[in-house]
N, C-alpha and C positions, 0 to 999 in steps of 0.2 A: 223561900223568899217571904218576908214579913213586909205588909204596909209600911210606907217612913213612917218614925212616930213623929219626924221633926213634920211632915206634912199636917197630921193630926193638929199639933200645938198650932201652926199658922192657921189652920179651919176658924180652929177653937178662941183664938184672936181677934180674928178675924169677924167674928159670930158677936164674940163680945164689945165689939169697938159699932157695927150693927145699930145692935139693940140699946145700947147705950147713948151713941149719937145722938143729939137734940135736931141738928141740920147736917144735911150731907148733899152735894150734888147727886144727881144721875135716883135709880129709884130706891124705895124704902119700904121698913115694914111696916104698920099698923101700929098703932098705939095697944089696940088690944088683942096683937099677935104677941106683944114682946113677954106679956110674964108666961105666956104656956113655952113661949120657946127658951126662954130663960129655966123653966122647968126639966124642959128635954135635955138642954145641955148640964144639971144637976145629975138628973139620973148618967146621964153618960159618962159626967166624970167619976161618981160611984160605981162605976163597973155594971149601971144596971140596964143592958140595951134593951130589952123586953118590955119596962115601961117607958123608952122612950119611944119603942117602937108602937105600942098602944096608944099613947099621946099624939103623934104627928097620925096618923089614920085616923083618931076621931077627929081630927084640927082639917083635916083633907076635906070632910064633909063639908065645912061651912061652905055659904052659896057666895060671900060678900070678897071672895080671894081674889085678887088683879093676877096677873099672870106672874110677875114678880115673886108673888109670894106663893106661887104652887111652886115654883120648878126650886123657890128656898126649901119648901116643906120637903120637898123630892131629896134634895141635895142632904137635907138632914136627914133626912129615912135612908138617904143611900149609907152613911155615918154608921147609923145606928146600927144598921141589916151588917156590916162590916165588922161594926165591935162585938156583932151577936155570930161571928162565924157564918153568916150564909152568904154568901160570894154573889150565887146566881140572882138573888133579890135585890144586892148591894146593886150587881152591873145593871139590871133591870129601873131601878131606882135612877140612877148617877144616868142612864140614858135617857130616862126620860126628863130629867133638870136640863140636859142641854138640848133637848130636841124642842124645850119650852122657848129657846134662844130672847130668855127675858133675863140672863144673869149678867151680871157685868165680866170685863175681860180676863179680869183677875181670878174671878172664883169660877168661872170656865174653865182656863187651867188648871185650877186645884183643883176640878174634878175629872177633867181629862190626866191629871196626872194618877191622880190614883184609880183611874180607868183602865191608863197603861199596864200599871203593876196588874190586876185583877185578869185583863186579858189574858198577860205572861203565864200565872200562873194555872188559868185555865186553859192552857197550850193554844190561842189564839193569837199568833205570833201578825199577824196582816193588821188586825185591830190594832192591836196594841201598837203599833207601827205607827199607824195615822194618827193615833191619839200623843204619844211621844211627841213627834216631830215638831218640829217648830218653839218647842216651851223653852221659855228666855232662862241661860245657865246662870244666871246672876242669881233669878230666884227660885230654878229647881235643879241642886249641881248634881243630882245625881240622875238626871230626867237622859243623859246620854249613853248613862253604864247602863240602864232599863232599855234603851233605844239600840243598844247593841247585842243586847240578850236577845232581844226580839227580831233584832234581824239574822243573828247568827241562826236563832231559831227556824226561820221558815228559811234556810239554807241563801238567806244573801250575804255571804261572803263578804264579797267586794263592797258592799256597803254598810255592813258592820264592820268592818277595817277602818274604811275611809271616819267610817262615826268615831271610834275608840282612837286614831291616832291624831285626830285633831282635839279630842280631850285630852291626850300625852301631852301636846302640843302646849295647851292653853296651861297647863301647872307647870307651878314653878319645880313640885317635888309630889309627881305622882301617887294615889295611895297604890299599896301591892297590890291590892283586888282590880285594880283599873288596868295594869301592867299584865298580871296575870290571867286578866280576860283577855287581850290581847296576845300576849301568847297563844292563848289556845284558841284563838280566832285563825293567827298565822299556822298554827298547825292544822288545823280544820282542811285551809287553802291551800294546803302544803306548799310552805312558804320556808323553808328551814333558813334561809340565808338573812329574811326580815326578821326572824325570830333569832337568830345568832347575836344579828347585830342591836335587838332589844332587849334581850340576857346583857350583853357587855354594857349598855347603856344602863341597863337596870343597876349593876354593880356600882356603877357611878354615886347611884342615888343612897343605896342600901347595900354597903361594901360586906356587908359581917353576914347577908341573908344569905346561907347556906343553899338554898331554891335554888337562886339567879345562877352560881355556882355550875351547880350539878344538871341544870338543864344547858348551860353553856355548853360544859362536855360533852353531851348528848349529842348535842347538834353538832359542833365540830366532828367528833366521831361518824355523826348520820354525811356529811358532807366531804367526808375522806379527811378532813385536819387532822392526821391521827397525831405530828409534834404541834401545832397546835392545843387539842384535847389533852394529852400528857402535862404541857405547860399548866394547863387549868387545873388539871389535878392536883397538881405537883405545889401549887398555891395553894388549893384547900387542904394538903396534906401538911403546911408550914402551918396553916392556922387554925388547926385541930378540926378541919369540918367534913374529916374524911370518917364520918360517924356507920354509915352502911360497911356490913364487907364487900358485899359487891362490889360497891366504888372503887373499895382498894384493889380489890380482882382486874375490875377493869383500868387500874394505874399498870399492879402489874403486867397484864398482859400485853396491854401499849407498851411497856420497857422492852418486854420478850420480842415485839414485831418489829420494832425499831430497833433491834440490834444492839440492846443496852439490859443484857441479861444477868450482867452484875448488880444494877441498879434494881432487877428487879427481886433478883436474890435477897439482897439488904433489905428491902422494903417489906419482903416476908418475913424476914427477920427480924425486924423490928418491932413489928407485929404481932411476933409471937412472944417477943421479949417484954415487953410491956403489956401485956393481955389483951388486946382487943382482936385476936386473932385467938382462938381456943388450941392447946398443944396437943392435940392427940395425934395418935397416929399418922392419919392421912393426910394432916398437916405438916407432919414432920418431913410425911416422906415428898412431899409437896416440895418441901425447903431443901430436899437432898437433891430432889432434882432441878430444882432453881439452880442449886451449884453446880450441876453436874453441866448444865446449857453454860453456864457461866466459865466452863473449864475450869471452876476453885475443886479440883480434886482433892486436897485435903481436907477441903472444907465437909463435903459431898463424902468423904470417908468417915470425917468423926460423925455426921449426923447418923448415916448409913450403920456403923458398927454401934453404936448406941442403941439404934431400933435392934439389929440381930441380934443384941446381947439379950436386949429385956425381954425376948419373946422366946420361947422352948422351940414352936415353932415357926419359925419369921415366914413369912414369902415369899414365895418363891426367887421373885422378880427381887425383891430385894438385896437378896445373896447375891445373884447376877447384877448389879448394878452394882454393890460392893464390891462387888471382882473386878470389876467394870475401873476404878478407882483406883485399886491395888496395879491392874495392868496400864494403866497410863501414864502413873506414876514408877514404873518400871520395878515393881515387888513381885518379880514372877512367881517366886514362891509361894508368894501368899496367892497371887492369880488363880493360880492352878491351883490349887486345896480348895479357894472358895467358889471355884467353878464348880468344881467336882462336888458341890454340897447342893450346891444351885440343880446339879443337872441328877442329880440322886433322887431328886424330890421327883422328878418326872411330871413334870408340872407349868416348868417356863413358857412364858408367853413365844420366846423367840431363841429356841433350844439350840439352833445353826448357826447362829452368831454366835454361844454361847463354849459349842465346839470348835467353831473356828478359831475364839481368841484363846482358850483351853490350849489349844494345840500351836498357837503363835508362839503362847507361851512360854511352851514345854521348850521350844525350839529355842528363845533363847534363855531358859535357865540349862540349855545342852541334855535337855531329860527326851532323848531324841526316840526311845521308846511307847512313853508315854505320848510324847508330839504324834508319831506314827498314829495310834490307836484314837487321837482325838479328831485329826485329820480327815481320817477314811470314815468317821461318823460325820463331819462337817461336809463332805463330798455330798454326803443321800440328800441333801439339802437342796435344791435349786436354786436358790438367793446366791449362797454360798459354794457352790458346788465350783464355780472355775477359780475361784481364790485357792479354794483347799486344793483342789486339784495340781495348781501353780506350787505350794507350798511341797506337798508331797513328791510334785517331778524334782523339786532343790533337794527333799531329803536324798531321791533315790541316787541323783546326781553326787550327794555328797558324800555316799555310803559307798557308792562306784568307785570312786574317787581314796578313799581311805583306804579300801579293798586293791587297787592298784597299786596305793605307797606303801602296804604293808606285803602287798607281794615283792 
């Protein structure tokens, strides 16, 4: 956090409209206060705070000062101790100008306002609280975003809310930083439904900010929206601002939950078509299994024998899910050879499924010997054991049975 400089420039005005005045109501400075101070404010505009800070200390000595012009001298050393980097002199300084309560209303403010900031950033969140409050928004509009820092800070919630949404309130077209405090004030309070409905409100303002977006989804998703959150996606994916892959994982996977596994398949696809998804492998095999949810079995085939070709030695799991492909699309032949390759490796994740459908297979391309032998391996299985089992009573049944009508 940096001092306003626009506060600076009103001081700095304000100093010179002062010392310049001929008559002014209310009090004033000396006739022969005004060229050392006119001095001070030279060095300060030269970036030189050191000699302005050695000038207002010898200026402190004089015996002839009214009260007016200590807690001025104060106010300009607090300036000075500020442009020189030392904070804790500044605050020391700036409290002792208003503890003089001989300044007028206007420059009380402006130095309660940059008291606020100085507290903030010395984590004196209570201070800076009572100095904030009350400063008129006409002439300090950002005296509300500092008064919410500051209360979010010493954990008032509810009253950094109530501060930051009546400055929503008051613009016609919020800035993001004002918005954005306020988001993370409602998440603070965990508030996801205020903060949902200031993401959609926010888009109103600033339709193209990618942010407003993707915290939307967020919170629909933290809130169970999951078609909800997909709609939102599904709109940043129309307007290119599906820039994370995450994001896109998390569109996918919303398609996958909501029972729309084509949609999510294509969307991998698309992704990988256009590069913002990298092709390699575990992307690919990623895309075989989108088709494979998706029931596009040919699809889920070509990606599939593409990966086993280009590799000498594919996957295990791959072969077996190729098989997987060939058998639902009713290519027993090929089923059973790419089982058999799957299951040679001695290696698959889920080897009993992999006999059992081996041995469907065989059963009907009529290779009822082979079916046999793939069977009674799918049996030692538990998962599998009463299917194969079921299977094998049909063989023995059907073997009885043949064996009677050739008797």
């Amino acid at each position: 956090m940096t001092i306003s400089s626009l506060a600076r420039q009103r001081w700095l005005l304000a100093v010179v409209f002062l010392l310049t005045a001929s008559a002014q109501a209310g009090p004033a400075i000396a006739p022969a206060l005004k060229a050392p101070l006119q001095q001070v404010i030279r060095h300060l505009d030269q970036g030189q705070p050191e000699s302005a800070i050695q000038s207002l200390l010898h200026l402190q000595d004089r015996n002839n000062l009214d009260p007016y012009e200590r807690a001025t001298l104060k106010r300009f050393l607090g300036h000075a101790y500020l442009q020189g980097d030392q904070q804790a002199l500044a605050i020391q300084a700036f409290e002792q100008a208003l503890a003089a309560q001989a300044l007028t209303t206007t420059e009380q403010h402006e130095i309660r306002y940059q008291l606020g900031q100085l507290y903030l950033r010395e984590e004196q969140p209570r201070r800076a609280m009572e100095q904030l409050r009350g400063l008129d928004p006409a002439d300090y509009p950002q005296a509300a975003f500092y008064l919410t820092r500051a209360q979010s800070q010493a954990g008032a919630y509810a009253e950094a809310i109530e501060t930051a949404e009546r400055r929503l309130k008051d613009a016609v077209r919020p800035a993001r930083h004002d918005i954005n405090h306020l988001l993370v004030l409602y998440r603070q309070a965990d508030r996801p439904e205020s903060a949902a409905a200031l993401a959609r409100q926010a888009l109103g303002w600033y339709p193209a900010e990618r942010l407003y977006w993707r915290e939307l989804a967020r919170l629909q998703l933290q809130l169970g929206e999951q078609r909800a959150a997909a709609a939102t996606l599904q709109a940043m994916e129309r307007q290119g601002l599906l820039e994370q892959p995450q994001e896109r994982d998390r569109l996918i996977e919303l398609y996958r939950h909501l029972d729309a596994p084509l949609k999510a398949a294509e969307l991998l696809e698309q992704a990988l078509t256009d590069g913002r998804l990298e092709r390699n492998d575990a992307n690919r095999k990623r895309l075989a299994t989108a088709w494979l949810q998706a029931r596009a079995w040919d699809k889920a085939e070509a990606e599939l024998t593409a990966l086993v070709v280009e590799h000498a030695k594919p996957v295990p799991d791959w072969l077996a899910d190729l098989a997987y492909c060939h058998y639902k699309q009713g290519h027993w032949t090929r089923a059973i050879d790419t089982y058999r390759r799957a299951l040679a490796t001695r290696q698959l994740t889920n080897a009993g499924e992999a006999w059992l459908l081996l041995g469907i297979a065989a059963v009907k391309a009529k290779a009822l010997d082979t079916a046999q032998a793939a069977l009674q391996e799918a049996e030692a299985y538990p998962r599998q054991h009463r299917q194969a089992s079921q299977w094998l009573e049909w063989l023995d049944h059907r073997a009885n049975a043949d064996f009677e009508q050739a008797s």
